[in-house]
Structures are given as C-alpha cells and as structure tokens.
N, C-alpha and C positions, 0 to 999 in steps of 0.2 A: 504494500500500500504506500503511495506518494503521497505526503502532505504537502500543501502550500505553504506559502511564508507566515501566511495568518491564519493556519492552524498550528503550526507549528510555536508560534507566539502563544497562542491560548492555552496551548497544554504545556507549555513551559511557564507560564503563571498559573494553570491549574495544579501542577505538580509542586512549584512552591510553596501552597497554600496548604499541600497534606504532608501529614510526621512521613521521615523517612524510615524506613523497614525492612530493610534488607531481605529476610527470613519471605515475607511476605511479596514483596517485589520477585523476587526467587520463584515462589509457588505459582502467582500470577502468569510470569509469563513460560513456565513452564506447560502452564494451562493451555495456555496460547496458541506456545509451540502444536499440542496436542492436536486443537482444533485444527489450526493449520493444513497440518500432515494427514490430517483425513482431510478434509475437502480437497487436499492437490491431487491424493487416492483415490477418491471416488472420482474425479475431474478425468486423472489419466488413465482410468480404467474403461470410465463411458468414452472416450477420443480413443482408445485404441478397439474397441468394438464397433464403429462407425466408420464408415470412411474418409478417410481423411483429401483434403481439399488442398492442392497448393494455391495460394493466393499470387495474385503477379504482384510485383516489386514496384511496378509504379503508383499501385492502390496502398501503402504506405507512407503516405507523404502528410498526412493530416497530422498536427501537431496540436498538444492539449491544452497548451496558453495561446490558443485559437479560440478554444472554447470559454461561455460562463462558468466559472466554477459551479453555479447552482443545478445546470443540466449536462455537467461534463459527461458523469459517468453513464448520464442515459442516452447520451447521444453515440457516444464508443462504443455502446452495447449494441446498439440500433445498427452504427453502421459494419460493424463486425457482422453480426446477422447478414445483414445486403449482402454482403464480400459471399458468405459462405452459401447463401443459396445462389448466386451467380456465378460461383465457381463449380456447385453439383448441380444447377442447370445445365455449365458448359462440358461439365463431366459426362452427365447422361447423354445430351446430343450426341457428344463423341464414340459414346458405346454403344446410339443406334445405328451412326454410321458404319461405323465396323459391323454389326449384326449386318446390316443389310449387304453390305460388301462380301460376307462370309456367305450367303445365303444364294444358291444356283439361280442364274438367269430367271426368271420365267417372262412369259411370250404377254405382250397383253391383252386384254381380253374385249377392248373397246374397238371403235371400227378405225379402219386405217386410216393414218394422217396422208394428208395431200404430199406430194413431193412436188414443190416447187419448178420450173424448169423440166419436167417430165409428162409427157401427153399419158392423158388415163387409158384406162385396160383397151372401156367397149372404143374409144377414140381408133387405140389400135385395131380392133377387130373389124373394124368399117371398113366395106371394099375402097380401092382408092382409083376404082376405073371410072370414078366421076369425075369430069376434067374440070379443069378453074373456070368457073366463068360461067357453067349452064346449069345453074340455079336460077330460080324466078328473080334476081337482081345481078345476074349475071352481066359479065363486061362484053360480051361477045353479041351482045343483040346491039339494031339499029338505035340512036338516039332520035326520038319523034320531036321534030322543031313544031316549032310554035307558030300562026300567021300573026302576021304584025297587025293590029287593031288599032284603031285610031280612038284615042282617049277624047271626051266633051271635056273643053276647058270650061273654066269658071268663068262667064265674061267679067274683063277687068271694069270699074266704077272709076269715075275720073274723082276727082277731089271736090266740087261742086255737089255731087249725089253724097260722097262722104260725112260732107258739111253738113247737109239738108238733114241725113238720117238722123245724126246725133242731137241737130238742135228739135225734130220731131221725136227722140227719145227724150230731152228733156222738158221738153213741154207735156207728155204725156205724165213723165214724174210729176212735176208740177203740180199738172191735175189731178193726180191723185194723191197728192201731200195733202192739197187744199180740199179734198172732199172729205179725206181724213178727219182734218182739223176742224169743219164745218160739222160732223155726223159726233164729233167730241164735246164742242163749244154750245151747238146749237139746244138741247135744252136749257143747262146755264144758263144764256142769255135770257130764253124765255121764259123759266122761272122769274127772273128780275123783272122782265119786265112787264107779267101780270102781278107782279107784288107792287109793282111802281103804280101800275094801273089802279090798283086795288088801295095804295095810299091817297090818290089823288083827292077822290072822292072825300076821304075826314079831313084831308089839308083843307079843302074849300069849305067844309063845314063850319073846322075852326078857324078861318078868319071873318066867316059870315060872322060869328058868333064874338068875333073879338070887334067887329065893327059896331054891329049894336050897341055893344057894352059900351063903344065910346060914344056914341050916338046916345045912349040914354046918362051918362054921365056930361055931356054936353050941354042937353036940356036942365038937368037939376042943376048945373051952376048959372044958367041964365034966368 
C-alpha cells in the first residue's frame, strides 16, 4: 500500500499521540503480516487457475498523481478491469481464428457468387450462329428517312399590335380592380347614406323647433 504525503502526515501525528509498545506494535503487525500472506494466496492461486492475459506495454503509461486521491483506487481498478477483458477478448478472437484455420475447407452452401469479367454458364451455352446485327435492332437493316415537312410559323406581331395588346391587358385589369372595389365599397356607402337620409328629417325638425322657440321668446320680450 502507497501512502500520500498527507497521509503519511496524519499517521505520523496519529502515532505520536498513542504510548509506544513495543511488545504490542510486534503483535500488531505481525497480525498484518498474516493477513497479508493470505490474501497474496488466495490472489495467486485464483490468477494461476485462470488464464492469464498479457497486457501491451503501451496501456501502462497512466500514472496515479494523475488521478484525485478520492477516486484513485476506483479508477485503477476500473481500468485494470478494461485492460483485462480486452486483452481475453483479443485472446478469444485469436483462438477462433486458429479453430477455424485448423478446421477442413468446407464448400459453401449458398448460391454462386458472380465472377466479375467472366460470361455466365447459359450465356455460354447459347448457339453463337446468330450473326451481329439480325436482331429486331439490328445494324444490318435499311435506315427509313424521314420527308421533310414544312412547319406553320407563328406569324411574327410588329411592335404596334404589341403595344395595343398590353395596354388592352391593362385596361381590362383596370376594370376589374374597379369593379372589385365598387362590389366592396358599394354597401358602405349606402349604409351612410340612408343613415344621412334618415338624419335629415330630425335635423329639420330640430331647427323648426329651435326657430319657434326664438320666435316665441321674441314676442314675450316685446
């Protein structure tokens, strides 16, 4: 076991702090020693029942004042672990390879791969007394020309009819902006203007009535 500097500090003021004992310091680590010696026992008795794993030399490069002291030893342990199933994963592969290398040919049983650059069986088996060329797309027949047909042109429009067309495409927008906007507007308006209609009549009510009123306040001051 490695201690740090500061544990190595603590139990050098913990040790100062108890009587010394010779007799008992003696027994203690005698005791120790005991424990020790079995667990390195049963350690190298389970490792040599198992198969052992050589690890490669360059997955030993991690160093342990790399790590927290608080997860050092869980982290070594972890990557130890790693190391050793990757190394009887790379063990096993290797003794299936062998196995199968040890193990006589056999033929496979799915259907034959293509060979690249080589005409198939029935290709071969076809008579070849068909000559090039007298097939239904054969090179060997006449080519049928075509008669020369005369295309209707478009008659060309001078710039005049050009003119005219566009300015009767935009008069037609025109008019249908403005019938738009009439078929939009057009109750609007008429709303207002039977509400106008419909005011007129109390307007002229009330000034009949404001006429009077001065009409008969005229009279009582004369």
């Amino acid at each position: 076991i490695k201690a740090d500097e500061k544990t190595c500090a603590f139990l050098d003021a913990y040790t100062s702090t108890r009587p010394l004992d010779p007799i008992s310091a003696q027994a203690a680590k005698a005791t120790i020693d005991t424990v020790v010696g079995d667990v390195t026992r049963l350690a190298a008795a389970s490792t040599s029942e198992k198969e052992k794993y050589v690890i490669p030399p360059h997955l030993h490069d991690l160093q342990e004042a790399d790590l927290p002291e608080t997860q050092r030893g869980l982290v070594i342990s972890q990557i130890t672990q790693f190391r050793e199933r990757a190394a009887k994963r790379e063990h096993e592969q290797m003794r299936e390879l062998q196995q199968q290398q040890q193990q006589p040919g056999r033929a496979p049983s799915g259907p034959k791969m293509r060979e690249w650059g080589r005409p198939k069986e029935d290709q071969q088996q076809q008579p070849r007394d068909q000559g090039f060329g007298k097939g239904a797309q054969g090179y060997n027949k006449p080519v049928n020309f075509v008669r020369e047909q005369e295309t209707r042109k478009a008659p060309t429009q001078t710039d005049e009819e050009l003119e005219a067309e566009r300015k009767e495409g935009r008069r037609r927008d025109e008019e249908v902006s403005f019938c738009d906007r009439e078929r939009r507007y057009e109750p609007r308006e008429r709303t207002c203007i039977l509400a106008l209609e419909w005011k007129v009549p109390l307007v002229k009510l009330d000034f009949s009535a404001v006429e009077a009123g001065l009409e008969a306040t005229r009279k009582r001051l004369e």
